[in-house]
C-alpha positions in Angstrom: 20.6 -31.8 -6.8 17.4 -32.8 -5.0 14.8 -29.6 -4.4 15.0 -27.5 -1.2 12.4 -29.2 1.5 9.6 -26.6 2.4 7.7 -26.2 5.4 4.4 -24.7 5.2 3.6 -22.4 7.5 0.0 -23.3 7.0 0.0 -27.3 6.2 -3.8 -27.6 7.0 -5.0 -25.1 4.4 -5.7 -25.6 1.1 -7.5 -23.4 -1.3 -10.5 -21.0 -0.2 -14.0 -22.7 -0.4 -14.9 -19.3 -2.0 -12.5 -20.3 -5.2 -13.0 -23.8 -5.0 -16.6 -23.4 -5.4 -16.6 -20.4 -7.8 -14.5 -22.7 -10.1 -16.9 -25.5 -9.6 -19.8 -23.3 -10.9 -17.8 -22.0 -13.7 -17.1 -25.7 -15.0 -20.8 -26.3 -14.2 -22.2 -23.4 -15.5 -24.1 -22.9 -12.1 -25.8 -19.7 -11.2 -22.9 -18.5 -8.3 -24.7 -18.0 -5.3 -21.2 -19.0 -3.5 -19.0 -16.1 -3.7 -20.0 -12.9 -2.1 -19.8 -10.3 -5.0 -22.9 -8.4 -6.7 -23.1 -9.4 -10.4 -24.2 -5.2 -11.0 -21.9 -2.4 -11.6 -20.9 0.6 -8.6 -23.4 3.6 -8.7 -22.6 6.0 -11.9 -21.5 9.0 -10.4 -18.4 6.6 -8.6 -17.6 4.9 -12.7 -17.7 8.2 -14.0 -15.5 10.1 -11.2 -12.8 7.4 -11.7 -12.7 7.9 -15.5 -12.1 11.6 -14.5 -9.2 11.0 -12.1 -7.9 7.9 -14.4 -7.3 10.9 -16.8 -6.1 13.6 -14.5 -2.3 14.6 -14.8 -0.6 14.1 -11.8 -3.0 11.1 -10.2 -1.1 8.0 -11.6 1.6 8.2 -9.0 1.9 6.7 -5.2 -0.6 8.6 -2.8 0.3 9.3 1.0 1.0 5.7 2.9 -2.1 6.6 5.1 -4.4 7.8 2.1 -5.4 10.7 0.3 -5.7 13.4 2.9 -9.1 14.6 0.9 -10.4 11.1 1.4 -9.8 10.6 5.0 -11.3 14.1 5.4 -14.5 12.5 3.9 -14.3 9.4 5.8 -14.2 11.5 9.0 -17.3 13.7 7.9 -19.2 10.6 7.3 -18.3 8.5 10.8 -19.2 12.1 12.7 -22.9 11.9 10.7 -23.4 8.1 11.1 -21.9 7.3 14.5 -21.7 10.9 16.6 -17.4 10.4 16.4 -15.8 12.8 14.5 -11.9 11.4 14.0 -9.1 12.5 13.4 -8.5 12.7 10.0 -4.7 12.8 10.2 -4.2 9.9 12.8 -7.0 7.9 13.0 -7.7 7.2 9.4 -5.4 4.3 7.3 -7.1 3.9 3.7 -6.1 0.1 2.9 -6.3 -2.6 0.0 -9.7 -3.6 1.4 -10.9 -4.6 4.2 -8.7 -7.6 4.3 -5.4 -6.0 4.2 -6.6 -3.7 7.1 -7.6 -7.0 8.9 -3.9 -8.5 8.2 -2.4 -5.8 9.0 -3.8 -5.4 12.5 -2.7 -8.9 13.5 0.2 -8.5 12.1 1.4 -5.2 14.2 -0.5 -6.3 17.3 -0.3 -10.0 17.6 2.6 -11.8 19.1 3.8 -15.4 19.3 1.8 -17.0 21.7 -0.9 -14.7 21.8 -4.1 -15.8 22.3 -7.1 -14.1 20.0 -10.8 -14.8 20.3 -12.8 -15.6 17.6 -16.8 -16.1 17.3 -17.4 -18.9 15.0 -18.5 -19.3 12.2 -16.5 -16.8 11.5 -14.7 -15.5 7.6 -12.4 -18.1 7.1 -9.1 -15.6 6.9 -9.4 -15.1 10.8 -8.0 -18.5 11.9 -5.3 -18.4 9.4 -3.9 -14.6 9.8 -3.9 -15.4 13.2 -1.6 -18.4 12.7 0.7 -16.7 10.1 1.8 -14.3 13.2 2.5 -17.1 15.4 -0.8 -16.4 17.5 -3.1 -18.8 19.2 -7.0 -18.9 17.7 -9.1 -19.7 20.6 -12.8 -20.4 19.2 -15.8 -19.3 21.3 -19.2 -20.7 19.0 -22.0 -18.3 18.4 -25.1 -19.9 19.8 -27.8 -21.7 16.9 -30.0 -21.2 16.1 -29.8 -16.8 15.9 -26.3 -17.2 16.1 -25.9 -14.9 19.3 -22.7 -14.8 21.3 -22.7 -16.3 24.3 -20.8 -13.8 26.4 -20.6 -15.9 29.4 -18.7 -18.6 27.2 -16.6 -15.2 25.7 -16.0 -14.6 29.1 -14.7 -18.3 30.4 -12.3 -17.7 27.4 -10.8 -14.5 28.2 -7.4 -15.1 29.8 -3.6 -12.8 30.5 -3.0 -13.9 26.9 -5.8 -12.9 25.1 -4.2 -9.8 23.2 -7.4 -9.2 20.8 -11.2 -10.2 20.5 -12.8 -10.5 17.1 -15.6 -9.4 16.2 -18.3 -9.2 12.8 -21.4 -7.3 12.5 -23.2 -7.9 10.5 -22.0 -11.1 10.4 -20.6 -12.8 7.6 -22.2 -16.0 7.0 -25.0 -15.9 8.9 -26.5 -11.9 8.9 -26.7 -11.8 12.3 -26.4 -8.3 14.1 -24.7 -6.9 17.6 -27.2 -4.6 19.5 -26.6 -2.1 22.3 -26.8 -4.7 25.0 -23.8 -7.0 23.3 -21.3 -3.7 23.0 -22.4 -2.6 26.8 -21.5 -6.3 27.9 -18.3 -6.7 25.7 -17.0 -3.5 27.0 -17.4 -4.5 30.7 -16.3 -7.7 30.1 -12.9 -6.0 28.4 -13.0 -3.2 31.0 -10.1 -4.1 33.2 -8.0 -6.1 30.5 -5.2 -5.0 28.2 -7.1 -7.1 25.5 -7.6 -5.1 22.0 -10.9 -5.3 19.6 -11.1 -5.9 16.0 -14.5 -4.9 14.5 -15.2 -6.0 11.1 -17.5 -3.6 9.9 -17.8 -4.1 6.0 -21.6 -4.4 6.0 -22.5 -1.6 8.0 -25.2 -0.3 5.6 -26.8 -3.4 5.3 -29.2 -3.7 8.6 -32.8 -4.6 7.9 -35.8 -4.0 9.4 -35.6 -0.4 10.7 -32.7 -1.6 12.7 -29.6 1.2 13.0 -26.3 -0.2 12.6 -24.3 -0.4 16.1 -20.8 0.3 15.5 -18.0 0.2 18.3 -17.2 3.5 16.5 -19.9 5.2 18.3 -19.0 3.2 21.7 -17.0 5.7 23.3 -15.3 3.2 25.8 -14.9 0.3 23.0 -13.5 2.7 20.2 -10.9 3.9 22.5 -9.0 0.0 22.9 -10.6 -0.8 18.7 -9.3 -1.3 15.5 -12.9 -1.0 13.5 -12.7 -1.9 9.7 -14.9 -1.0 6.6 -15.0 -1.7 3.1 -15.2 0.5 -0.2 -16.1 -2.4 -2.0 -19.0 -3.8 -0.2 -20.8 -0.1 0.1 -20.4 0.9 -3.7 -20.5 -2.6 -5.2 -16.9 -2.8 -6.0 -15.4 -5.9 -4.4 -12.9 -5.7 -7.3 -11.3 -2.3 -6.6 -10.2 -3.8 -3.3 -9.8 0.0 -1.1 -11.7 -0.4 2.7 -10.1 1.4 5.7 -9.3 1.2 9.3 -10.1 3.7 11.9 -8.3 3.2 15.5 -7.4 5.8 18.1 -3.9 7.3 17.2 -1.2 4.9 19.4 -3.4 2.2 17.6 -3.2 3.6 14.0 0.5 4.3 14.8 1.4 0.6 14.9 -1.0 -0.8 11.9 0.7 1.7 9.7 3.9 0.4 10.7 2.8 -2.8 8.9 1.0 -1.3 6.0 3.8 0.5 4.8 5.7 -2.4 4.5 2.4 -4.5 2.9 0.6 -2.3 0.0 2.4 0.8 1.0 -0.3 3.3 -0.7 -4.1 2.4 -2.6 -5.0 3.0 -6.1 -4.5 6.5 -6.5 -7.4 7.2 -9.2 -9.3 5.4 -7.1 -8.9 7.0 -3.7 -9.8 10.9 -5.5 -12.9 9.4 -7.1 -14.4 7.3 -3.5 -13.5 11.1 -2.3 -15.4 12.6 -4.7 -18.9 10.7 -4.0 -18.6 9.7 0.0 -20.1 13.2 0.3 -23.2 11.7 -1.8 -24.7 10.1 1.0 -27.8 9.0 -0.7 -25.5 6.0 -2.2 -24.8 4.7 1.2 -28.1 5.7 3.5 -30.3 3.7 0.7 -28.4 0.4 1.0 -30.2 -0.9 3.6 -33.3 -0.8 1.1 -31.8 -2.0 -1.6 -30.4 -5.1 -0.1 -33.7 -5.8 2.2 -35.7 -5.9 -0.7 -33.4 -8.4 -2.4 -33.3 -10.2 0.9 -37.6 -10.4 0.8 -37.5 -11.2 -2.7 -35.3 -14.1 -2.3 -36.9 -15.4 0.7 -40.3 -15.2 -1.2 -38.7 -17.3 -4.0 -37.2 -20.2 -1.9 -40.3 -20.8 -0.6 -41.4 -24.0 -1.7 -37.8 -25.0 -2.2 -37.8 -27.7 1.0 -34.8 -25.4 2.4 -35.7 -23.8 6.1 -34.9 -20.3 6.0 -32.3 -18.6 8.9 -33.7 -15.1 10.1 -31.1 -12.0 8.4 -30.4 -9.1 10.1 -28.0 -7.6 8.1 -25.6 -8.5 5.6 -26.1 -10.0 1.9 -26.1 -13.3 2.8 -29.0 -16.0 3.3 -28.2 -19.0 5.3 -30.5 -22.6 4.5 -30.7 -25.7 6.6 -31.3 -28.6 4.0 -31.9 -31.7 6.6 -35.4 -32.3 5.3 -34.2 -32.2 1.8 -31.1 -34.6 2.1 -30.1 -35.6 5.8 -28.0 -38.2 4.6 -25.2 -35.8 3.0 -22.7 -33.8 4.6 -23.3 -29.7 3.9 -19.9 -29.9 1.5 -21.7 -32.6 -0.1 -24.7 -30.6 -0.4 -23.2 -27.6 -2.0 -21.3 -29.6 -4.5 -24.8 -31.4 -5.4 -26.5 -28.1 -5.9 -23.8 -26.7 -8.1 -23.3 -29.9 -10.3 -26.7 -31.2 -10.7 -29.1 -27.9 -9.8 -26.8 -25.5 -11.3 -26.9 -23.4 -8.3 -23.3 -22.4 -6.4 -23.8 -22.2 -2.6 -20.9 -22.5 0.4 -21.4 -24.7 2.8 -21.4 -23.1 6.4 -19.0 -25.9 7.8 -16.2 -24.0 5.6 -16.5 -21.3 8.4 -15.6 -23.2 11.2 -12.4 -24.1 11.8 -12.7 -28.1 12.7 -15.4 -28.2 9.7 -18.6 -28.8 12.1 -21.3 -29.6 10.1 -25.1 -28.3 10.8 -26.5 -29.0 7.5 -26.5 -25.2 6.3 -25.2 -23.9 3.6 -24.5 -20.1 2.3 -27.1 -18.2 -0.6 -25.5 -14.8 -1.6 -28.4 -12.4 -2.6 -26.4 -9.4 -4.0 -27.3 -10.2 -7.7 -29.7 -8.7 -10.3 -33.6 -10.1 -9.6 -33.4 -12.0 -12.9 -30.2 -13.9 -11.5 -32.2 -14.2 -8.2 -35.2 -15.1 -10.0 -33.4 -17.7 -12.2 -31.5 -19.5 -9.4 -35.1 -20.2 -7.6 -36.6 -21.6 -10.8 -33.7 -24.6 -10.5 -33.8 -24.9 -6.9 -37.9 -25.4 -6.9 -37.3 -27.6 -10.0 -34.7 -29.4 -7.5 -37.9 -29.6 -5.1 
């Protein structure tokens, strides 16, 4: 009997460049610069409060669909002392399996066949993809080289009846590149007299450089009120593993993403949720990130000098984008990246694998969230590339 024919919904997608370049460091034994996790541990007081709740009678079993009340409470105190916005904890707060489940989870309560969403590429490769898997339509609007600014006339000329959400990152994942005060006053005339919704994807938001302040649409008051804005657990305390982020969205918005999540993850990692409830009040782990991860930044830049590679400016972010032309205009980025990893023994991602018909500017991806010796190490083979 021959085997039932499958139709994919996704034919055009194959495996994430994150995992296929992770693997090829692994069988390379390349330093991986590719995939954006720290290679250090979350802060002690977080281990040692999940060991506590791991153990605690009565905290092994499903938690509220929306999250632990007490966290929600905390997540509340600390958008009110970062942002001015104090939300409701009961309605505006939906704890989530990261960051990515929260982003799913949007599209899928919001997004309709035929629906049109706007995207600013490069952009994190799930965008494109979720969008499809709810039968929407990605329209692409290209950040402007070589800052990677958005062009909001061209966001503009791409706004249409259909567009049911807008996209946006910041800081921006590849490229670090920030929104100011000026871009969320534009956006929000520019979605003033629409119906069209915002996603904000948030998950860096302690990681601006410079003396820069984060600008969140959390503290927009006309943006937040049409936004879904997400966060992440994992990238604040170093715990991309543990997989808990959240959404915050006015109540008729929260309303509708729970609808979804219920039927998605349902509930977080208990243990998990009590112990991230038990340190958000210790703001010192989050207000010192932005020093932490600039000095990394200065101390990487400092070591690739010398390298051939022409530094991007970062804003925000963990994330250092290269051009390589000078060192090997004849090769694609992919091509690049796969050299590095096999012959340098340095991992990187090549920036094409952000866009979604693979344009190619020659640049390629460095994450900088790893120990200075790591750091340290991964120059010594790039200059020795050189």
């Amino acid at each position: 009997m021959p085997a039932p024919t499958l139709s994919s919904k996704l034919p055009d997608v194959g495996t994430s460049i994150f995992s296929v370049m992770t693997q090829l460091a692994q069988e390379a034994g390349a330093i991986n610069l590719a995939q954006g996790f720290p290679d250090y541990d979350p802060p002690r007081p977080l281990l040692e409060a999940l060991a506590r709740h791991v153990l605690t009678p009565g905290h092994q079993q499903y938690a509220p669909m929306p999250g632990l009340p007490r966290l929600r409470e905390a997540i509340a105190a600390k958008t009110a002392r970062l942002y001015g916005h104090l939300p409701d904890a009961a309605t505006d707060i939906t704890v989530t399996s990261g960051a990515t489940e929260a982003l799913y989870a949007v599209l899928a309560a919001v997004v309709h066949p035929g629906d049109e969403v706007l995207i600013l590429e490069p952009a994190y490769d799930l965008y494109g993809p979720a969008v499809r898997l709810q039968g929407g339509v990605p329209v692409y609007v290209p950040l402007s080289l070589p800052d990677f600014r958005p062009d909001w006339d061209r966001v503009a000329a791409a706004l249409t009846p259909r567009t049911r959400l807008l996209m946006i990152n910041s800081p921006h994942n590849p490229t670090g590149a920030v929104l100011t005060d000026d871009d969320l006053d534009t956006l929000a005339a520019l979605l003033r007299d629409t119906d069209t919704l915002l996603l904000s994807d948030e998950v860096y938001e302690h990681m601006v450089f410079d003396g820069v302040p984060h600008r969140s649409v959390t503290a927009h008051p006309e943006l937040r009120e049409r936004a879904f804005v997400l966060s992440s657990f994992g990238k604040t305390y170093h715990a991309t593993g543990w997989k808990v982020g959240y959404c915050l969205a006015p109540p008729a918005l929260s309303a509708e993403l729970r609808r979804v999540h219920q039927f998605v993850t349902f509930s977080v990692s208990t243990p998990t949720q009590h112990a991230l409830a038990d340190v958000l009040p210790l703001t010192g782990l989050y207000d010192e990130l932005h020093a932490f991860y600039q000095q990394k930044r200065d101390l990487f830049r400092e070591l690739l000098a010398g390298t051939g590679l022409r530094l991007l400016q970062v804003a925000g972010g963990y994330f250092q984008v290269a051009d390589f032309s000078t060192l090997a205009p004849e090769l694609t980025d992919e091509q690049f990246a796969r050299r590095l990893t096999q012959e340098t023994g340095v991992a990187v991602v090549p920036l094409s694998a952000f866009y979604h018909h693979r344009h190619d500017d020659k640049l390629v991806r460095f994450c900088f969230a790893k120990q200075e010796e790591t750091l340290r190490a991964a120059a010594r083979r790039l200059r020795a590339e050189r």
